[in-house]
PyMOL Python script that loads the backbone (N, CA, C, O; Angstrom):
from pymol import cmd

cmd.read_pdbstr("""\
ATOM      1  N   UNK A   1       5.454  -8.491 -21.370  1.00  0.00           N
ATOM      2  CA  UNK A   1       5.550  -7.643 -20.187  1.00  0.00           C
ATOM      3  C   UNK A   1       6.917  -6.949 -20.215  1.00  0.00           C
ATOM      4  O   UNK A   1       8.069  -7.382 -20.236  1.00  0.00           O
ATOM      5  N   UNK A   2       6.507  -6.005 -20.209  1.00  0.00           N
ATOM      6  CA  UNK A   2       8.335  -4.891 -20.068  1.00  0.00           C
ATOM      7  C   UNK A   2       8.647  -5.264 -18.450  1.00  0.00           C
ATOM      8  O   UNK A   2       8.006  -5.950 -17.654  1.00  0.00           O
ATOM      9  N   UNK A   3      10.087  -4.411 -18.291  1.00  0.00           N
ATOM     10  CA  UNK A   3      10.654  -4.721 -17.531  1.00  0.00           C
ATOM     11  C   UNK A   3      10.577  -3.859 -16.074  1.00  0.00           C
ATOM     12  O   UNK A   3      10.912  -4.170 -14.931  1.00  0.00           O
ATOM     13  N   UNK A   4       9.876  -2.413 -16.750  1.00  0.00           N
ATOM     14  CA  UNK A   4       9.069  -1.840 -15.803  1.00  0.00           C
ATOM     15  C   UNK A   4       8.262  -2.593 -15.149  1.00  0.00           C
ATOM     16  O   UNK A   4       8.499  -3.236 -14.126  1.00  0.00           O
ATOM     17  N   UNK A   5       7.373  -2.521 -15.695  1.00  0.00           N
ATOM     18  CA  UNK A   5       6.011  -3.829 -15.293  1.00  0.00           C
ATOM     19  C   UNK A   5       6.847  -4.999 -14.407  1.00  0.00           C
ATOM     20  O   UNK A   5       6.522  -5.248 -13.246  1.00  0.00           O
ATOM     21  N   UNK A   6       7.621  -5.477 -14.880  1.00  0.00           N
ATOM     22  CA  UNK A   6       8.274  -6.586 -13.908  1.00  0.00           C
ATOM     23  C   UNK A   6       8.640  -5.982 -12.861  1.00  0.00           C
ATOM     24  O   UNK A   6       8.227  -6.462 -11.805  1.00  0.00           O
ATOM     25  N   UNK A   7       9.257  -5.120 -12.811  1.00  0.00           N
ATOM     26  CA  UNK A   7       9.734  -4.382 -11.320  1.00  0.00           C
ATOM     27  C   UNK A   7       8.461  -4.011 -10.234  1.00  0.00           C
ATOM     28  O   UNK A   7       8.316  -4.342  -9.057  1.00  0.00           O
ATOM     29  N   UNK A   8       7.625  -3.205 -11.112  1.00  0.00           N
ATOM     30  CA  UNK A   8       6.379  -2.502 -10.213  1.00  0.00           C
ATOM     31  C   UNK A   8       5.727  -4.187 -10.007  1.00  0.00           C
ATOM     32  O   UNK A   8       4.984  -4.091  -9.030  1.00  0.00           O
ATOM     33  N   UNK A   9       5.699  -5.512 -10.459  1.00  0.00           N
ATOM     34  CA  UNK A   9       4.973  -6.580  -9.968  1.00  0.00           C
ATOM     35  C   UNK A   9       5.465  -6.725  -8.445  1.00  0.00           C
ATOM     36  O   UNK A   9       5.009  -6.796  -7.304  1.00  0.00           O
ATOM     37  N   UNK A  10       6.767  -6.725  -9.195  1.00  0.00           N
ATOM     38  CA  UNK A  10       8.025  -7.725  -7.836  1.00  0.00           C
ATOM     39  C   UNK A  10       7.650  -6.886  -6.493  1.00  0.00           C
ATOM     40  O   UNK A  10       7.647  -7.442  -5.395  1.00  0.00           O
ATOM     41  N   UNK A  11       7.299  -5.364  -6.673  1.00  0.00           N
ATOM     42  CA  UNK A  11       7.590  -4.433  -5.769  1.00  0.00           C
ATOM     43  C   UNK A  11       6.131  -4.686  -4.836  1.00  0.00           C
ATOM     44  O   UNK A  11       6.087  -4.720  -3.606  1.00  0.00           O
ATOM     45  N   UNK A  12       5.008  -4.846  -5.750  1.00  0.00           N
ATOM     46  CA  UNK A  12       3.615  -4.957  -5.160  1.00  0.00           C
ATOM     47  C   UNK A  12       3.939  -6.326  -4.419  1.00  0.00           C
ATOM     48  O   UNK A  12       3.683  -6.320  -3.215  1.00  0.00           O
ATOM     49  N   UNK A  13       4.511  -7.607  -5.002  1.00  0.00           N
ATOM     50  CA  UNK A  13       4.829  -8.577  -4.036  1.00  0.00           C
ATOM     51  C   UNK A  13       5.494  -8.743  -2.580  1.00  0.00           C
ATOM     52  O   UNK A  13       5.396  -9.485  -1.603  1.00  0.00           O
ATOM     53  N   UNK A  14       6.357  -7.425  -3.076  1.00  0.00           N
ATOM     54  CA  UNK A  14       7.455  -8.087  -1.893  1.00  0.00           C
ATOM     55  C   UNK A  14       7.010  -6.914  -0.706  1.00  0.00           C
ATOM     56  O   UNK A  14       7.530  -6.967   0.409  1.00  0.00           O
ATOM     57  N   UNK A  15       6.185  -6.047  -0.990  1.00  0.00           N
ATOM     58  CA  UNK A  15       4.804  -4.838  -0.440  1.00  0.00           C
ATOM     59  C   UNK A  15       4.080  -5.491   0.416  1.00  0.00           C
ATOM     60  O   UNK A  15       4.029  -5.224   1.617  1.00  0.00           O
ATOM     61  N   UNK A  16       3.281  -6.674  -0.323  1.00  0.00           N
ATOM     62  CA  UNK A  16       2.485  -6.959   0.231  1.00  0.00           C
ATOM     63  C   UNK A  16       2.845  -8.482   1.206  1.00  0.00           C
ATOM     64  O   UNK A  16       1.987  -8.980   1.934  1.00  0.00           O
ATOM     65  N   UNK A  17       4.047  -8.984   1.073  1.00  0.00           N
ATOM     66  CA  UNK A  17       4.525  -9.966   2.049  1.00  0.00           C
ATOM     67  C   UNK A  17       4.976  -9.212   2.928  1.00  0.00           C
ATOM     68  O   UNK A  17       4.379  -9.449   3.977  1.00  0.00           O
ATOM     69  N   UNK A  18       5.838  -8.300   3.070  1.00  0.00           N
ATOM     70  CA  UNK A  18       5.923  -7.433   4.286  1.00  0.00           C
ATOM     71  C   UNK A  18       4.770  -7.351   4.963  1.00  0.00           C
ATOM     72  O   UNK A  18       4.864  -8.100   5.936  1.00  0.00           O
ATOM     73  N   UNK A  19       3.666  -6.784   4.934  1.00  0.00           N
ATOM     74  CA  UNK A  19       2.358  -6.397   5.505  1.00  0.00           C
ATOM     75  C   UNK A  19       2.159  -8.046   5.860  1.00  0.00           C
ATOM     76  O   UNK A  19       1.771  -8.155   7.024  1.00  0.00           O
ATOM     77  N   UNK A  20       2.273  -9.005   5.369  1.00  0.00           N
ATOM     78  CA  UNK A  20       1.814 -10.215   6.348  1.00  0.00           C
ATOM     79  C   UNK A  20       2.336 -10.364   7.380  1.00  0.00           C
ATOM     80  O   UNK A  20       1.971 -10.446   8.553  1.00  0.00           O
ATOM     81  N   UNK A  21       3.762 -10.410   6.543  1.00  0.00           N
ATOM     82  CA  UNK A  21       4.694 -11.023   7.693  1.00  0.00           C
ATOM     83  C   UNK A  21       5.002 -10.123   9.021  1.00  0.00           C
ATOM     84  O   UNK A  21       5.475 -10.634  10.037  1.00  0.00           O
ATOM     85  N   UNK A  22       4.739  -8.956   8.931  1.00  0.00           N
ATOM     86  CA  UNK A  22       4.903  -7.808  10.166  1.00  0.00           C
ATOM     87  C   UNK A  22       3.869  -8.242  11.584  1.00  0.00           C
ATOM     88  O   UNK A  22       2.646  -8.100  11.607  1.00  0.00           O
ATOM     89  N   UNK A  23       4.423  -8.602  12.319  1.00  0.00           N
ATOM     90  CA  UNK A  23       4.216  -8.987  13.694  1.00  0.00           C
ATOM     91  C   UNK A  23       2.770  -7.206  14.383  1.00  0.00           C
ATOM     92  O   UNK A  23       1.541  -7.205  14.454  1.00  0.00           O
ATOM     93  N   UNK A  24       3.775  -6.097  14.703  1.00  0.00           N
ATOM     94  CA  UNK A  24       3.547  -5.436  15.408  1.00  0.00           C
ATOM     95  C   UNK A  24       2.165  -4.793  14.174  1.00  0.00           C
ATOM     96  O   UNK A  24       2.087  -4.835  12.946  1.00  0.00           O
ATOM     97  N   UNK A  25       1.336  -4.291  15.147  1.00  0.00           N
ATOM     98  CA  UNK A  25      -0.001  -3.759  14.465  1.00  0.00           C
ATOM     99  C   UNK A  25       0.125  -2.001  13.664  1.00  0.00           C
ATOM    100  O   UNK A  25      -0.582  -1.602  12.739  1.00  0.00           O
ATOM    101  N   UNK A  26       1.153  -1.273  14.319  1.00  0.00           N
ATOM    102  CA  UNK A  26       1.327  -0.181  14.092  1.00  0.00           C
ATOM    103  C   UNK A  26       2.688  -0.096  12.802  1.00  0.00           C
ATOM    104  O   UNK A  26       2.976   0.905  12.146  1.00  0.00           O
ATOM    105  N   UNK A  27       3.205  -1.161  12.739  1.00  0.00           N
ATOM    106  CA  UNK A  27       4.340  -1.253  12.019  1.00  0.00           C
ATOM    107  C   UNK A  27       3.527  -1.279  10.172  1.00  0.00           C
ATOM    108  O   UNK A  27       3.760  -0.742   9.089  1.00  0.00           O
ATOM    109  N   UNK A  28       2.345  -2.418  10.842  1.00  0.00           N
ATOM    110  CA  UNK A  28       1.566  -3.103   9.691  1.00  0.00           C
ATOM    111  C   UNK A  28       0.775  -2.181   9.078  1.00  0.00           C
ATOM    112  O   UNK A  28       0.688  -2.238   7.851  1.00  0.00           O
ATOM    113  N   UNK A  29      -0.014  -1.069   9.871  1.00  0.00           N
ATOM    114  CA  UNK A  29      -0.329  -0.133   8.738  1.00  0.00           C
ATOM    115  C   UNK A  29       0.145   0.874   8.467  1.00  0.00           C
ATOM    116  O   UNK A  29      -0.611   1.685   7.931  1.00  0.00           O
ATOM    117  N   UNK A  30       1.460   1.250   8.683  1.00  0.00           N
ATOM    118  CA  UNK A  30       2.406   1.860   8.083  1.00  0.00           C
ATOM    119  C   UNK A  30       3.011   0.773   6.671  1.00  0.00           C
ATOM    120  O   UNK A  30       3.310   1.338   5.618  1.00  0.00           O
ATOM    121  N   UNK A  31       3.104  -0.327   6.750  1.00  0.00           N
ATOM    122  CA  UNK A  31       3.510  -0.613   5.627  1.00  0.00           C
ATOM    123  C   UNK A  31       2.271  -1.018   4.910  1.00  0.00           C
ATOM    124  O   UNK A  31       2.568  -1.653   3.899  1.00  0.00           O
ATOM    125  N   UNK A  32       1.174  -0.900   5.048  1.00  0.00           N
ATOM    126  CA  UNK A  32      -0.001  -1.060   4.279  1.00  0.00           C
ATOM    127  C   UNK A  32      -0.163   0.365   3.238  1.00  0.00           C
ATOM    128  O   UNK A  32      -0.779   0.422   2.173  1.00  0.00           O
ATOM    129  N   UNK A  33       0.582   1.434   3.910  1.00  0.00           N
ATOM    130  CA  UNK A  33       0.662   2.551   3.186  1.00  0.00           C
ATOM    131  C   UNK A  33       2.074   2.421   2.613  1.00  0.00           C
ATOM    132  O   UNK A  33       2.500   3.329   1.898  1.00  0.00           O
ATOM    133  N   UNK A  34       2.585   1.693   2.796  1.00  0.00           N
ATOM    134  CA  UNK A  34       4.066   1.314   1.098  1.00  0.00           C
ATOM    135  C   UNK A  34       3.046   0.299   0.586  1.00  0.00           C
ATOM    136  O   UNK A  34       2.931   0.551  -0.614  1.00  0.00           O
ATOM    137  N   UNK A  35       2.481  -0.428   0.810  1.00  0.00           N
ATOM    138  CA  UNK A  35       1.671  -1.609  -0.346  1.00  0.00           C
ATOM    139  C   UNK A  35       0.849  -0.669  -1.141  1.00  0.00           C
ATOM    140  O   UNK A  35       0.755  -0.910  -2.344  1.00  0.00           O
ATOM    141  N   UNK A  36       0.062   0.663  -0.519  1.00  0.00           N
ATOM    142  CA  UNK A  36      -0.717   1.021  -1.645  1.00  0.00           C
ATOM    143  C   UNK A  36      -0.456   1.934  -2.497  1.00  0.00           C
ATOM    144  O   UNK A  36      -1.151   2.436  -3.380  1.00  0.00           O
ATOM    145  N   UNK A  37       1.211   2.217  -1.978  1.00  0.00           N
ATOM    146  CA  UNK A  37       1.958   3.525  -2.890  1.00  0.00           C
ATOM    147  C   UNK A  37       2.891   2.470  -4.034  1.00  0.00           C
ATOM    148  O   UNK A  37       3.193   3.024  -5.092  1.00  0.00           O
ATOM    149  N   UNK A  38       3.332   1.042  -3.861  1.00  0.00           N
ATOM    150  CA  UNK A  38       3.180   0.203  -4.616  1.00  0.00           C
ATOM    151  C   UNK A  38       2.247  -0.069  -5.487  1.00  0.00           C
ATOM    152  O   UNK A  38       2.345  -0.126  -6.712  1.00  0.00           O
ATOM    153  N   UNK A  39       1.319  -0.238  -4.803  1.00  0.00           N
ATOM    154  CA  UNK A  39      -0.061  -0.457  -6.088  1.00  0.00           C
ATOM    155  C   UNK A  39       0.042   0.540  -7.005  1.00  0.00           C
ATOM    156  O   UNK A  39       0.458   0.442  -8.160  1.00  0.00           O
ATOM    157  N   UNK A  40      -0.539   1.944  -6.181  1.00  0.00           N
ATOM    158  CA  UNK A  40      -0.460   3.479  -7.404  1.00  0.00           C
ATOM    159  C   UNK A  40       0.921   2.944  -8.143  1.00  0.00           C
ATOM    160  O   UNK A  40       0.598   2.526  -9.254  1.00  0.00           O
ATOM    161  N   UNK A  41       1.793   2.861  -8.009  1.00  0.00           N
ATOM    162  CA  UNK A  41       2.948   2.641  -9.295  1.00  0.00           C
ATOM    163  C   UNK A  41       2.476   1.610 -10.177  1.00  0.00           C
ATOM    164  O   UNK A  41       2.494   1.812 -11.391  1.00  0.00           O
ATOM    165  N   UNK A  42       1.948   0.247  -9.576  1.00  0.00           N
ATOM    166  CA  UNK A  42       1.654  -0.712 -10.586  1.00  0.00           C
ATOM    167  C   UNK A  42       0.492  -0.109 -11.840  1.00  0.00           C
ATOM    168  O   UNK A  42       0.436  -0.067 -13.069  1.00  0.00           O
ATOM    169  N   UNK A  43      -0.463   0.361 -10.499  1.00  0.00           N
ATOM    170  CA  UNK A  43      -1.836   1.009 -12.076  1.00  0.00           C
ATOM    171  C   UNK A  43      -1.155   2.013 -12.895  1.00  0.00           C
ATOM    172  O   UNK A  43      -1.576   2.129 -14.046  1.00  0.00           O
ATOM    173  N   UNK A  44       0.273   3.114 -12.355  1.00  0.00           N
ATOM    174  CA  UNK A  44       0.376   3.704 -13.656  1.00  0.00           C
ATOM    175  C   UNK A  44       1.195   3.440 -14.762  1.00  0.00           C
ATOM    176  O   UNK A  44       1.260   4.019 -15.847  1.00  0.00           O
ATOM    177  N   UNK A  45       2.051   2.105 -14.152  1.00  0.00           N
ATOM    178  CA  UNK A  45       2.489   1.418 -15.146  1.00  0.00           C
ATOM    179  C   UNK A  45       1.795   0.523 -16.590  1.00  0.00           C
ATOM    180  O   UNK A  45       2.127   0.572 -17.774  1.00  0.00           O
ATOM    181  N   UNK A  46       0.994  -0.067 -16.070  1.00  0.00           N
ATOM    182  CA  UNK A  46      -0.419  -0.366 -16.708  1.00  0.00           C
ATOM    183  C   UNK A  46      -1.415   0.429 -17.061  1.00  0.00           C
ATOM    184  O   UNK A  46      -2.617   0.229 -17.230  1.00  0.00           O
ATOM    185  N   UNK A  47      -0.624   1.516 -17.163  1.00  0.00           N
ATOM    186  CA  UNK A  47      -1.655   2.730 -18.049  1.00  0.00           C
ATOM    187  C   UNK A  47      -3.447   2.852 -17.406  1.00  0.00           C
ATOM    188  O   UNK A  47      -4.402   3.050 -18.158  1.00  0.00           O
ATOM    189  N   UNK A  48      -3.566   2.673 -15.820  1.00  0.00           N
ATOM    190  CA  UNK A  48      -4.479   2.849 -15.262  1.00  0.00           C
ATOM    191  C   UNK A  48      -4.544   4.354 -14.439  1.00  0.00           C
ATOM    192  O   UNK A  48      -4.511   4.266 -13.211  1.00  0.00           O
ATOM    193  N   UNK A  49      -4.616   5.443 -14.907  1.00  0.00           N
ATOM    194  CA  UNK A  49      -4.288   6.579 -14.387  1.00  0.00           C
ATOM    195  C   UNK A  49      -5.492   7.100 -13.294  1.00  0.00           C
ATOM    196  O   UNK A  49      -5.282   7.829 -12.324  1.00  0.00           O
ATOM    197  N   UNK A  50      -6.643   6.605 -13.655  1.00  0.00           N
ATOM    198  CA  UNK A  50      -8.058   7.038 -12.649  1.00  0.00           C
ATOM    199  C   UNK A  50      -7.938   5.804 -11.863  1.00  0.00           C
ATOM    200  O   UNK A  50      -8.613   6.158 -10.897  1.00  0.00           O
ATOM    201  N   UNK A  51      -7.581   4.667 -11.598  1.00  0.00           N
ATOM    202  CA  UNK A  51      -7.279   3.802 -10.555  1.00  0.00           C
ATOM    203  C   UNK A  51      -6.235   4.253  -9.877  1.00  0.00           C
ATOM    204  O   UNK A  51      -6.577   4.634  -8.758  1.00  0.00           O
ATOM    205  N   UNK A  52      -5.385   4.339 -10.038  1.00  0.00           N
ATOM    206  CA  UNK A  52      -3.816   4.939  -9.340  1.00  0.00           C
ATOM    207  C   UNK A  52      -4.309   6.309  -8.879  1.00  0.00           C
ATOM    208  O   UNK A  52      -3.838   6.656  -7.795  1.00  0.00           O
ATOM    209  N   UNK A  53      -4.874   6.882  -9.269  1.00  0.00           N
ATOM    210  CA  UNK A  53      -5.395   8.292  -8.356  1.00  0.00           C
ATOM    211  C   UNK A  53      -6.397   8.129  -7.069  1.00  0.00           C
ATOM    212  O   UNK A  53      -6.428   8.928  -6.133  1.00  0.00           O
ATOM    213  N   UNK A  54      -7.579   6.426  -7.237  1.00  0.00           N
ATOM    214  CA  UNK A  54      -8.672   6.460  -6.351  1.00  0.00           C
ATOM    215  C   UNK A  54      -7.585   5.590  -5.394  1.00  0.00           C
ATOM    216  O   UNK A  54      -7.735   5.689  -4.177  1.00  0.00           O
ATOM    217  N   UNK A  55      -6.582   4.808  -5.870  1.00  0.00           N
ATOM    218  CA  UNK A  55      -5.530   4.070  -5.052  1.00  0.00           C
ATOM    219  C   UNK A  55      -4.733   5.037  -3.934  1.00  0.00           C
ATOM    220  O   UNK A  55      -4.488   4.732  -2.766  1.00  0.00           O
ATOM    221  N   UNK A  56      -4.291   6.679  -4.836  1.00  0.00           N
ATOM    222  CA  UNK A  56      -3.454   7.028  -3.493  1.00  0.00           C
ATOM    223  C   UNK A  56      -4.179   7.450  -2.781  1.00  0.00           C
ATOM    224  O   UNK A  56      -3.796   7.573  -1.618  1.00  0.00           O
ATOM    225  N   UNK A  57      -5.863   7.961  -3.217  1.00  0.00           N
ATOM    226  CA  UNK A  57      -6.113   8.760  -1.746  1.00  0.00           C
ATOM    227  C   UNK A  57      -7.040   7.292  -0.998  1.00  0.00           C
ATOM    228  O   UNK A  57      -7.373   7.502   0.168  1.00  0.00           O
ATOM    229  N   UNK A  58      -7.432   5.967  -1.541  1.00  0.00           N
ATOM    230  CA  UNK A  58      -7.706   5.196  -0.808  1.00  0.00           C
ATOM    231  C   UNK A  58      -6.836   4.075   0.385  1.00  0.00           C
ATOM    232  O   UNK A  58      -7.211   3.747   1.511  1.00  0.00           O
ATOM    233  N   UNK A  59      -5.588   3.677  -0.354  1.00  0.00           N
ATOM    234  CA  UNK A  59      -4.916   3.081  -0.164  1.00  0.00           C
ATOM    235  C   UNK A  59      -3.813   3.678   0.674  1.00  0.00           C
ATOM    236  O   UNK A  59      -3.732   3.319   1.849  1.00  0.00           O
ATOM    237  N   UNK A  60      -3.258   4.244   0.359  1.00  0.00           N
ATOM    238  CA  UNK A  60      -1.725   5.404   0.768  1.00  0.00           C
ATOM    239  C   UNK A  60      -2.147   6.127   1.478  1.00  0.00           C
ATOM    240  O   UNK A  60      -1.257   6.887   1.859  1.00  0.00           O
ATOM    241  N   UNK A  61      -3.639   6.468   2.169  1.00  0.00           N
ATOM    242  CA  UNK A  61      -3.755   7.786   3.173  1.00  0.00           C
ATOM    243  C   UNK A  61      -5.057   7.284   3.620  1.00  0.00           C
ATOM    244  O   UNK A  61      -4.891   7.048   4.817  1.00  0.00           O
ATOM    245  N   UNK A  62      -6.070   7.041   3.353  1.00  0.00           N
ATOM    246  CA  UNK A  62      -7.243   6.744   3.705  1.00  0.00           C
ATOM    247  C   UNK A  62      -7.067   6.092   4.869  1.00  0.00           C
ATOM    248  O   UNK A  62      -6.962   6.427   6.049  1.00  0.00           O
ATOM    249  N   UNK A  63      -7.054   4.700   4.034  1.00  0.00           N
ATOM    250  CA  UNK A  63      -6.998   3.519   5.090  1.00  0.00           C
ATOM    251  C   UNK A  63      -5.996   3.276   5.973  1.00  0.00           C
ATOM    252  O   UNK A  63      -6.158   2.721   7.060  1.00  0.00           O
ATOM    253  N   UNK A  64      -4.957   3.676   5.538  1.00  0.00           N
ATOM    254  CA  UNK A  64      -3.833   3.738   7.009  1.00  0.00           C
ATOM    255  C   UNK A  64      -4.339   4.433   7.823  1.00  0.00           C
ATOM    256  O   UNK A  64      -4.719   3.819   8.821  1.00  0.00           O
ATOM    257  N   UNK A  65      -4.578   5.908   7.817  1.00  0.00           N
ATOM    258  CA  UNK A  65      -5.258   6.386   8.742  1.00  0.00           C
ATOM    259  C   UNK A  65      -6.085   6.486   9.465  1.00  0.00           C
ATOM    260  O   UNK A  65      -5.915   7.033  10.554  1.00  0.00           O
ATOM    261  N   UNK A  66      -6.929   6.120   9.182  1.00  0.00           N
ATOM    262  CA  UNK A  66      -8.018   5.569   9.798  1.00  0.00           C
ATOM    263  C   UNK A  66      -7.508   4.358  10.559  1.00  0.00           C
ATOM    264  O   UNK A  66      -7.825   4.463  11.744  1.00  0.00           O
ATOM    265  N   UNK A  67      -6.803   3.199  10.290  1.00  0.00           N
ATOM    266  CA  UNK A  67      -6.155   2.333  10.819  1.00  0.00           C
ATOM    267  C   UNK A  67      -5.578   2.862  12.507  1.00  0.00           C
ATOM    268  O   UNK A  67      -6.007   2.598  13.631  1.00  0.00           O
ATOM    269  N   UNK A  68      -4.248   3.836  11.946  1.00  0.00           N
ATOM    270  CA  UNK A  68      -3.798   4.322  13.193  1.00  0.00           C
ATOM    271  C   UNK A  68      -4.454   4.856  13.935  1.00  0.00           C
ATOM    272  O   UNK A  68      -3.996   4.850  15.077  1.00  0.00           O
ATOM    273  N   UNK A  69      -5.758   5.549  13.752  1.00  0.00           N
ATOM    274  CA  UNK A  69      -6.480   6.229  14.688  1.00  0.00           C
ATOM    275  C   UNK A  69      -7.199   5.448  15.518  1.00  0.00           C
ATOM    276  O   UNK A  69      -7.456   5.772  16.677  1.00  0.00           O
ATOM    277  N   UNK A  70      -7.681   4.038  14.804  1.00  0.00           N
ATOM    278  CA  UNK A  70      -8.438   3.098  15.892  1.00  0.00           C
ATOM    279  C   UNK A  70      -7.180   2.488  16.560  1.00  0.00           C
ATOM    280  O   UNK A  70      -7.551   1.776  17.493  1.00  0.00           O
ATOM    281  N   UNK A  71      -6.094   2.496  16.457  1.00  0.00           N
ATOM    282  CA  UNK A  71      -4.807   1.653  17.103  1.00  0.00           C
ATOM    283  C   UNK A  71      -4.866   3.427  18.134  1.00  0.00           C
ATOM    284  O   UNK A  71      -4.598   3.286  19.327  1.00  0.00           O
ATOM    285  N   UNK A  72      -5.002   4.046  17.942  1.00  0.00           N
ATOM    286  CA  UNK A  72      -4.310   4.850  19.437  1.00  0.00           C
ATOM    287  C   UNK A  72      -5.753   5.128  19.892  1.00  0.00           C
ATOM    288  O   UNK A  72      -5.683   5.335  21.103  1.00  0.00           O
ATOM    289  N   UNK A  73      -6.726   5.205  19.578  1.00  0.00           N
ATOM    290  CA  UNK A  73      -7.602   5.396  20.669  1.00  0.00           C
ATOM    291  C   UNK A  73      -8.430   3.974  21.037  1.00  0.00           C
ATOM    292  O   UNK A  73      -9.472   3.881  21.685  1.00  0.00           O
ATOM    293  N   UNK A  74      -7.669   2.939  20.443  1.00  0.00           N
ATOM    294  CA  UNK A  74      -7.983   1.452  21.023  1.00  0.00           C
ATOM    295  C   UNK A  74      -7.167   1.555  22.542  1.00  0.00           C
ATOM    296  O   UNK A  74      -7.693   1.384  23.642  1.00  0.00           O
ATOM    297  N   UNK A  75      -5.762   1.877  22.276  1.00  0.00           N
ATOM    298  CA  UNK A  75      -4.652   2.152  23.378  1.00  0.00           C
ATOM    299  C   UNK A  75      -4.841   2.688  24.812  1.00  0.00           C
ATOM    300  O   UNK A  75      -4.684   2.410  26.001  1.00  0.00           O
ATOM    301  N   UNK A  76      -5.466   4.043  23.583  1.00  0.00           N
ATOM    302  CA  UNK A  76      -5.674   4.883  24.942  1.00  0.00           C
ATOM    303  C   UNK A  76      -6.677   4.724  26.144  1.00  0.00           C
ATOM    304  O   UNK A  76      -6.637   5.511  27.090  1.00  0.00           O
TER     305      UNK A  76
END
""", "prot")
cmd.dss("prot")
cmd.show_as("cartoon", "prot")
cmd.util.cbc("prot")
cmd.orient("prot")
């Protein structure tokens, strides 16, 4: 494993313990969108270039959004 690869691991780890450990609901899928802009780095480190592409528009924009939209019209 190169040392890239070690970094983009550490980064998806310490990504995705944030998102546990985050208390507030609006905080959490905002950082669910750094966990999946983490991920896209891990697949293109690992030479996964059509995963890291279905990752940013699933992960990094999709699903957060959709997230926040049921958090403000849960609110409202």
């Amino acid at each position: 494993m190169t040392a890239i690869q070690v970094v983009a691991v550490v980064l998806v780890g310490l990504a995705g313990t944030a998102v546990v450990l985050t208390r507030d609901i609006v905080r959490q899928a905002l950082l669910t969108s750094l966990f999946g802009f983490a991920l896209t780095a891990l697949f293109l480190v690992l030479q996964a270039p059509d995963v890291a592409l279905s990752e940013i528009v699933v992960g990094t924009i999709g699903f957060p959004l959709v997230l926040a939209v049921a958090i403000a019209r849960s609110r409202g």
